[in-house]
N, C-alpha and C positions, 0 to 999 in steps of 0.2 A: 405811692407816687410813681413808680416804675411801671406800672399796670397802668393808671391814665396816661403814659406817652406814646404805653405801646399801640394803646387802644387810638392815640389821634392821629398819628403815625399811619396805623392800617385805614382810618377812616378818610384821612387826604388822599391817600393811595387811592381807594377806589371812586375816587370822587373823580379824580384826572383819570382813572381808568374812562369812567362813563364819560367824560369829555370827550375823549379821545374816540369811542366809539362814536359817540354823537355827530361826531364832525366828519370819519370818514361814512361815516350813512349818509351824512348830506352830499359829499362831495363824491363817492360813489355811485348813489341813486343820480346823479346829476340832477340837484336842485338847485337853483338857484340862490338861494337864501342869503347866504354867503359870499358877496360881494356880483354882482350882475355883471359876467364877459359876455353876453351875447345879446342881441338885438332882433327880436320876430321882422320876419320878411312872408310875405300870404302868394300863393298860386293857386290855379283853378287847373282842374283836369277831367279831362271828359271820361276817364279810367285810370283806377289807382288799383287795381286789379294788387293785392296781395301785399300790399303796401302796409306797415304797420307802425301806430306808434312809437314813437322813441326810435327809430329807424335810422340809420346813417346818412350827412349828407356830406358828399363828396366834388371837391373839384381839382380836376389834375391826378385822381387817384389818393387824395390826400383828404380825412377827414376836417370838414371844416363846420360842422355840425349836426342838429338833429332833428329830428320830426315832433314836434311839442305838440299837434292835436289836427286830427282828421276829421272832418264836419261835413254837411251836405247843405249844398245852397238852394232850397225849396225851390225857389224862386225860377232858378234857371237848370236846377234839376246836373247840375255839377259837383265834385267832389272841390273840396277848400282844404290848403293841405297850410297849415301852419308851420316852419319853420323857425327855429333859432340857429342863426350865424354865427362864429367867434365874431367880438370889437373889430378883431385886427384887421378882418376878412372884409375888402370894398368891392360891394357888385354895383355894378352899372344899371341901367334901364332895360337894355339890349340882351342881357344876361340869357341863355337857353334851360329850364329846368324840364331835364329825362327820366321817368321812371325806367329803371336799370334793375336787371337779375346779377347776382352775383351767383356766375358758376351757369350751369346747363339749369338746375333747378333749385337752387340758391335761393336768399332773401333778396326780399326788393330793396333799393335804396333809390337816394335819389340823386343825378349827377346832373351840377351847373356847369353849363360853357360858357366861358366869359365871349364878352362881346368888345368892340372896338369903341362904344360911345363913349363921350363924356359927362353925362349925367348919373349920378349916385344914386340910387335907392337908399331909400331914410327910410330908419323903423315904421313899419306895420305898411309899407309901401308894396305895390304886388307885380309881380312877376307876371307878364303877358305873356312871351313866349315859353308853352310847355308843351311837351309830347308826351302820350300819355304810357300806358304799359301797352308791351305785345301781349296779345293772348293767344301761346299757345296753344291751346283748346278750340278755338277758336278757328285758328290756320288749320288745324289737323284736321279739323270737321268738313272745311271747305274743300281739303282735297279730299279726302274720301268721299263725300256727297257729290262732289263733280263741280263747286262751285270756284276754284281755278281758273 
């Protein structure tokens, strides 16, 4: 009798162990699964030059979310940078989104300027104004080749 208590005892145990793992994997991996705070907002960029999935998005220096999926738009031969916002976080129409280095050679992220309008972006609604990445490589080339 002593031996099947101990035995149910140890068996709850690691059962709320795997729980407990199980949730912070979700909520680590940042997945959604578990209740949805954030809402997709889409931009186009003519260069996302080092930009990567899962990426920071920042406004004010303050993260307010993250880069959920980078794609190419045949069509118009653009990168499409899908976004997830926090709920709480309202951008406007007008909103500015920057591919931004963090540091001299840092990660990219990505940073919005709020804007002055009164119109809200509503989920999967897209971002017009973006500026794209500096390339680095690019400027250095110029001045060394003379194109300055």
């Amino acid at each position: 009798m002593k031996k099947t208590t101990i035995d149910t005892c140890v068996g709850i145990f690691v059962l709320i162990g795997i729980a407990c793992v199980g949730y912070l994997t979700v909520k680590l991996g940042q997945m959604d699964w578990i209740g949805q705070n954030h809402y997709s907002i889409f931009a186009n960029f003519d260069s996302i030059t080092g930009l990567r999935k899962g990426g920071q998005i920042e406004m004010a220096g303050v993260q307010i979310g993250h880069i959920a999926d980078i794609s190419l738009d045949l069509e118009k031969q653009i990168a499409v940078v899908e976004m997830k916002i926090q709920n709480e976080v309202v951008l406007t129409d007008d909103v500015i989104a920057s591919v931004k280095t963090a540091g001299l050679i840092g990660d990219k992220y990505i940073k919005l300027s709020s804007g002055g309008s009164d119109e809200i972006l509503k989920p999967g609604d897209l971002i017009t104004e973006t500026e794209s990445a500096l390339d680095l490589e690019e400027m250095v080339s110029k001045y060394v080749f003379g194109g300055v």
